[in-house]
C-alpha positions in Angstrom: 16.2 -5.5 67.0 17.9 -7.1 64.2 14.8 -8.7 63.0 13.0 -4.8 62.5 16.2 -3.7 60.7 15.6 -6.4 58.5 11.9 -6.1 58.0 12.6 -2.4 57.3 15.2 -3.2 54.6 12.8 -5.9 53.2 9.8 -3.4 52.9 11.9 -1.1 51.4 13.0 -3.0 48.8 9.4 -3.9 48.2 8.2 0.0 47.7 10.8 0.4 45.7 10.1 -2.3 43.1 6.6 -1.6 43.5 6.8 1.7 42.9 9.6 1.2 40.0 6.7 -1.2 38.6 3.8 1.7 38.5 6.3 4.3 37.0 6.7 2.2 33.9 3.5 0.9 33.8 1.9 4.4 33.9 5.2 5.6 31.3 4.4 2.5 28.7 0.5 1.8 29.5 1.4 -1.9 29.7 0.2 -4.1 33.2 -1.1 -7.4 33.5 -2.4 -7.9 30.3 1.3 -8.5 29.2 2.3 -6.8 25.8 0.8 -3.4 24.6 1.7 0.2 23.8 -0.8 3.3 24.5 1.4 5.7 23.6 0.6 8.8 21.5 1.7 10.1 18.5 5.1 8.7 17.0 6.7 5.7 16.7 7.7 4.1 20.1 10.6 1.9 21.4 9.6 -1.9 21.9 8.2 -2.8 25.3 9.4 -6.2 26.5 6.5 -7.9 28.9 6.7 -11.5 27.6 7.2 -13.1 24.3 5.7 -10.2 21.9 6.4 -6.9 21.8 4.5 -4.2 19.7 6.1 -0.6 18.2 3.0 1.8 17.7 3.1 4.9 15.7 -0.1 6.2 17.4 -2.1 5.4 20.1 -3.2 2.1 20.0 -6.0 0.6 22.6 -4.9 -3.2 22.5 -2.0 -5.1 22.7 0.4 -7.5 21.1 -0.6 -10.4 22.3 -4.1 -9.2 21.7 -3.1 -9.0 17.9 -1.2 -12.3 17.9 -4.4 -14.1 19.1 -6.7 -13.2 17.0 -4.7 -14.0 13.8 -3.5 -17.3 15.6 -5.7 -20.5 13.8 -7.5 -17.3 12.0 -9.3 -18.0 9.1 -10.1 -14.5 8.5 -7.6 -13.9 5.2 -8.8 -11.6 2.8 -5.4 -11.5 0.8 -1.9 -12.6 0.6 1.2 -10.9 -1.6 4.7 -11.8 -2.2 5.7 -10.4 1.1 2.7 -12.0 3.6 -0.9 -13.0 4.8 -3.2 -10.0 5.3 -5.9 -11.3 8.3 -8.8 -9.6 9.1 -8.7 -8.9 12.9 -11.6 -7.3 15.1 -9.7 -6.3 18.5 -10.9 -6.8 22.0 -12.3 -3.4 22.3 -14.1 -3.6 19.0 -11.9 -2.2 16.4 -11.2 -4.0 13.2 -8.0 -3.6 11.6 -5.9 -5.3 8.9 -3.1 -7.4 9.9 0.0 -8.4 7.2 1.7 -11.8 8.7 5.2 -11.8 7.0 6.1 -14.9 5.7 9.6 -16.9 4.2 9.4 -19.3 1.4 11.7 -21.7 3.8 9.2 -21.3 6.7 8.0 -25.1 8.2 4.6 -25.8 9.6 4.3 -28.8 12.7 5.7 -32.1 10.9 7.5 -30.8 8.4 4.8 -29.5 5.9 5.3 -26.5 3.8 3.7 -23.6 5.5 5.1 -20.1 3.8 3.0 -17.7 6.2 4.9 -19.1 9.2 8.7 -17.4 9.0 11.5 -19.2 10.5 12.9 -17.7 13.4 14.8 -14.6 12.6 18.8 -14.2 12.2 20.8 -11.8 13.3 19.6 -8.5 12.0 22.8 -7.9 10.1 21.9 -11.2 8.0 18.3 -10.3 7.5 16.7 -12.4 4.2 14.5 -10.8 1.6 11.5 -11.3 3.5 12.8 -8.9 6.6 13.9 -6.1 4.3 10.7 -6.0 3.0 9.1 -5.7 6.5 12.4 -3.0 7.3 11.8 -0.9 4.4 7.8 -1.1 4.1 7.9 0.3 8.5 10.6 2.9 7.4 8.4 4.1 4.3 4.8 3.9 5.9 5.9 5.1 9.7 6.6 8.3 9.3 3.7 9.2 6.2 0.1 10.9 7.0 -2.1 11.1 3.9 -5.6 10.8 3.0 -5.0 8.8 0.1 -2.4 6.6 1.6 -2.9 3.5 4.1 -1.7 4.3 7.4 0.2 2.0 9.3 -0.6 1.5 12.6 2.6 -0.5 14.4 4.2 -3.7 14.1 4.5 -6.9 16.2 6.9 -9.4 16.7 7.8 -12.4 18.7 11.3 -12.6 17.0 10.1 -15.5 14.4 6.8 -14.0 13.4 6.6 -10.2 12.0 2.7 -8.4 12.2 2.3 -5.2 10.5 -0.9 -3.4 11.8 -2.7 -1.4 9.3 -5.9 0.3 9.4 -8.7 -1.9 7.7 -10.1 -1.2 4.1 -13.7 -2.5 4.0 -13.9 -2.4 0.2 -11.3 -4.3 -0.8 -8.8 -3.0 -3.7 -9.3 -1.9 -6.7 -8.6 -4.7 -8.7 -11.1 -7.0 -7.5 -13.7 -4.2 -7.8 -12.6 -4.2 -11.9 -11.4 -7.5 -12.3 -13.0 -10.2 -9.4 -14.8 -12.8 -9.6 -18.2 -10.5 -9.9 -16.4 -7.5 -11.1 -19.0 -7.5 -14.3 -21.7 -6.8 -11.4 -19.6 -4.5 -9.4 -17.9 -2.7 -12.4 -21.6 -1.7 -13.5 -22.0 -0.1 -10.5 -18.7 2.0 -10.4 -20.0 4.4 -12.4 -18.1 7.6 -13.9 -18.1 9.9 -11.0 -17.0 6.8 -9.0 -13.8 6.0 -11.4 -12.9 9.6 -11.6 -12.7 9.7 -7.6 -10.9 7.0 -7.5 -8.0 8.2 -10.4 -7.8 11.5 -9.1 -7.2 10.2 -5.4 -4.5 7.3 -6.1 -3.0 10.5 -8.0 -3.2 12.7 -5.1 -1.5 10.0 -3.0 1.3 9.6 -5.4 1.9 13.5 -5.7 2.1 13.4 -2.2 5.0 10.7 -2.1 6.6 12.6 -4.8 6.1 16.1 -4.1 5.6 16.8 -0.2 7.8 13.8 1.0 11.7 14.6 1.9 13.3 12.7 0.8 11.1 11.8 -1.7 9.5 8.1 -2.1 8.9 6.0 -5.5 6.5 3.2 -4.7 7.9 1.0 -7.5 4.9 -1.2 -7.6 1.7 0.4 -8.2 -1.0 -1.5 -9.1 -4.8 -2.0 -9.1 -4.0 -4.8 -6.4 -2.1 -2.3 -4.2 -4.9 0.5 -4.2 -7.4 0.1 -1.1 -10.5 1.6 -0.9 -12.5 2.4 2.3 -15.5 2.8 3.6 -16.0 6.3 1.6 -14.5 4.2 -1.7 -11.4 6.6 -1.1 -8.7 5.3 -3.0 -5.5 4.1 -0.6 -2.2 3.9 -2.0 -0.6 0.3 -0.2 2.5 -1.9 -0.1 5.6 -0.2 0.3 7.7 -3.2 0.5 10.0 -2.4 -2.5 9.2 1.7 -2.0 12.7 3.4 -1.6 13.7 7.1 -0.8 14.9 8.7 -4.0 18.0 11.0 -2.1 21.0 9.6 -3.3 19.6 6.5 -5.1 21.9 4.3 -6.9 20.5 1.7 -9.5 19.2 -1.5 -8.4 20.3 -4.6 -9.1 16.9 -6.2 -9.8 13.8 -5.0 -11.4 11.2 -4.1 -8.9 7.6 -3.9 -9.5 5.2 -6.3 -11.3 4.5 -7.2 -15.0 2.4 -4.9 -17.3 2.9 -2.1 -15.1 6.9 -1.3 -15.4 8.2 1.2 -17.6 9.9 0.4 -20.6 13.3 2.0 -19.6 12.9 0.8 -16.4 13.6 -3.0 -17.3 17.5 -1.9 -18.5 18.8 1.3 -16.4 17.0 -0.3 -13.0 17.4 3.7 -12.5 14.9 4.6 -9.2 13.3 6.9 -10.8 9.4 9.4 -10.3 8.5 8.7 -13.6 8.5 4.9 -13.6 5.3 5.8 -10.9 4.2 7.9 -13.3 3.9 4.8 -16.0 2.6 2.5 -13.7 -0.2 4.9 -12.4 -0.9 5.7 -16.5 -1.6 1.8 -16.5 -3.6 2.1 -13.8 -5.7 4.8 -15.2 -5.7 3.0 -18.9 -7.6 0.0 -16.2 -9.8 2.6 -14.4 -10.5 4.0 -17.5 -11.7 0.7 -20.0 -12.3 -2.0 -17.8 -9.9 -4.7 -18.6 -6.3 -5.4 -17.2 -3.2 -4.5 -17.8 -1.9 -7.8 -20.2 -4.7 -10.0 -21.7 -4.1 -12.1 -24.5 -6.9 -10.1 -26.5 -3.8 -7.8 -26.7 -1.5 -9.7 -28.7 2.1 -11.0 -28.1 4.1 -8.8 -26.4 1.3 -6.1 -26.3 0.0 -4.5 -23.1 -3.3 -2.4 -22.7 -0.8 0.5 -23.5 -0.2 -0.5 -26.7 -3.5 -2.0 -27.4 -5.2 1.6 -26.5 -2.7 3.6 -28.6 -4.4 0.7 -31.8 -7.7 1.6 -30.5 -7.1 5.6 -30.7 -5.4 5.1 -34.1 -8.9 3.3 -35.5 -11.2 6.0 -33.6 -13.0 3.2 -31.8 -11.0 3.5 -28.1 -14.5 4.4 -26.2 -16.2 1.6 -27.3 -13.6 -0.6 -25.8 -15.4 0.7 -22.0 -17.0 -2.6 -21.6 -18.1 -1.1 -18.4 -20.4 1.4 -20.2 -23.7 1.3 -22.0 -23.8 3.4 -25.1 -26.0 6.0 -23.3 -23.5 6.5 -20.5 -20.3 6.7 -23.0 -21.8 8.9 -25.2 -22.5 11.3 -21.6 -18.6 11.2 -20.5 -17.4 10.7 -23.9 -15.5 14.4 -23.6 -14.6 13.6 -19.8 -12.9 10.1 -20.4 -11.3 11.2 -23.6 -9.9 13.7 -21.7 -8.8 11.3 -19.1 -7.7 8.8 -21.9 -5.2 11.8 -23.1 -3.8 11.9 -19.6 -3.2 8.2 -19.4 -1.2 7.9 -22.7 0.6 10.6 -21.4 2.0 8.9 -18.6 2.8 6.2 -20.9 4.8 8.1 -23.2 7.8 5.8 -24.1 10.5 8.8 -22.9 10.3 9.2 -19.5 11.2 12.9 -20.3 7.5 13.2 -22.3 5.2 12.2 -19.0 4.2 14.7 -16.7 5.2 14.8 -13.0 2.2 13.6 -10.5 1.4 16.7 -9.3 0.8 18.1 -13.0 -1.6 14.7 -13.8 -3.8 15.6 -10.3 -4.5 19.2 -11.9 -4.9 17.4 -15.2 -7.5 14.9 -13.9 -9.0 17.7 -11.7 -9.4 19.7 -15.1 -11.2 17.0 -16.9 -14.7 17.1 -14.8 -14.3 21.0 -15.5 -14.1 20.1 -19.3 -11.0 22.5 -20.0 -8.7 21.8 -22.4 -5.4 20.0 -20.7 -1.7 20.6 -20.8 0.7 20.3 -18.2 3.1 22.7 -18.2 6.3 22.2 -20.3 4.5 19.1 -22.0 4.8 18.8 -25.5 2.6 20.6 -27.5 1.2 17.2 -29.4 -1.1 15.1 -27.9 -2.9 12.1 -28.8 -6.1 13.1 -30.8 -9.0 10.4 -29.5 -12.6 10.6 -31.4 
């Protein structure tokens, strides 16, 4: 008698773990594979079946440890930063994405070798390094925006010693090596005028959006030719948001963020967070879409940027001939086009912050030029550079 009680108890327990089991496998979409998330729409909480665990701001159809493999012993790297290792990874089911392994200067490989794309195992979170606050604030930024021109982030990964972002995968590379790689003489004579114009007017769009249409609103803080992706359509995406920060309430920094050639003037002395330090960086940008060459070469001079090596140019009347990208024929084509453009760049370099237009001013600007109007943003000062 005894004996049925306790094989009734026992089977009991057994549904009910069993059934305990199936109610969060079919709530999380994780089973025997171990580690995954196939949840929709918004960010998830971190589901703990073994050593990874994955937070997915979309549906996703593979799983941590899916990720984790593939970038394990990978020698698919098509680019590192000052944050991480960006892997190429082609999932299980097919899909290709891009994969960012953070890394810490301190990190060890086997033996004791230097290996910075390996992170040390994590601290508590209260005494996160540099490395994590990057990861922190580049999730925070990128989780929550949805734009055309702007690289979406997929989810993140870790193990709690290595950190994966998951990001959508840019077949084209960035911009800079398309201007300025190893065969960017064969490449840039292929990006022709339509091409660069696309390309200006979306990173533009993209910043207007992070400006404009974001609340709070976001200042990336380090735009550059290296963090503009292009896909498949050579759509321009806006990337690396791991010094971007939410402009509500910003106090000044305590170091300069951003990278050389690109930072505003005032910038370097009021550390002020602030739009239109973007809006220098993307006139940089443009000033590279625009000529060819990048943003401090010693052609330039001393101290002397492409900023100041244009505004020489446009003083001598010879600034169109310095697109090395373009025959004579094709300048003389676009000559009214890109000096229009080329009025819009040096505008977003004014020295007085006050003096550059916002972003959503330079994408109506930029959308003006291929009409051939005359441009002005409104409240802009009535003088502006006169280019031959």
């Amino acid at each position: 008698m005894w004996v049925s009680a306790v094989a009734v108890s026992l089977a009991g327990m057994v549904a009910l773990v069993v059934t305990a089991r199936w109610l969060q496998w079919r709530e999380d979409g994780t089973g025997a594979r171990g580690v995954g998330s196939r949840g929709g729409a918004g960010a998830r909480p971190n589901v703990v079946v073994g050593p990874w665990r994955m937070t997915a701001f979309q549906r996703l159809d593979f799983t941590a440890d899916d990720v984790a493999r593939c970038v394990e012993g990978s020698d698919g790297i098509i680019g590192a930063g000052s944050s991480g290792t960006v892997y190429r990874a082609k999932m299980p089911n097919g899909e290709v994405i891009a994969v960012k392994k953070l890394w810490q200067p301190s990190a060890q490989k086997e033996g004791g070798a230097q290996a910075p794309e390996e992170p040390p195992k994590r601290k508590d979170e209260a005494d996160a390094d540099d490395g994590n606050r990057s990861m922190l604030a580049e999730v925070e930024v990128l989780g929550h925006l949805r734009h055309r021109n702007i690289v979406r982030l997929l989810g993140w990964c870790t193990d709690g010693e290595a950190t994966l972002l998951l990001y959508e995968y840019m077949p084209n590379g960035s911009l800079d090596e398309l201007l300025h790689g190893a065969v960017c003489r064969g490449k840039q004579a292929g990006l022709d005028w339509d091409a660069r114009h696309r390309i200006a007017v979306g990173v533009a769009q993209g910043m207007s959006y992070l400006h404009h249409d974001c609340v709070p609103a976001v200042a990336h803080r380090d735009l550059k030719p290296s963090n503009i992706l292009l896909d498949a359509d050579m759509e321009a995406r806006v990337a690396d948001f791991g010094v971007a920060k939410a402009l509500q309430g910003a106090a000044p920094m305590s170091v300069v963020a951003g990278s050389y050639g690109y930072i505003a003037p005032e910038y370097t002395y009021t550390l002020q967070v602030d739009e239109k330090s973007d809006v220098y960086s993307f006139g940089v940008v443009l000033l590279e879409i625009l000529i060819g060459r990048r943003s401090v070469e010693a052609e330039y001079g001393e101290g002397s940027n492409i900023v100041d090596w244009t505004r020489r140019k446009v003083a001598a009347g010879n600034v169109m001939d310095a697109a090395e990208w373009a025959d004579q024929q094709t300048r003389e084509a676009v000559r009214d086009e890109m000096a229009l453009a080329l009025r819009v760049a040096l505008l977003c370099t004014s020295r007085c912050p006050q003096e550059r237009p916002s972003m959503r001013d330079v994408v109506s600007m930029l959308q003006e030029v291929r009409r051939g109007r005359k441009i002005l943003a409104p409240g802009m000062a009535k003088k502006q550079p006169k280019i031959n």
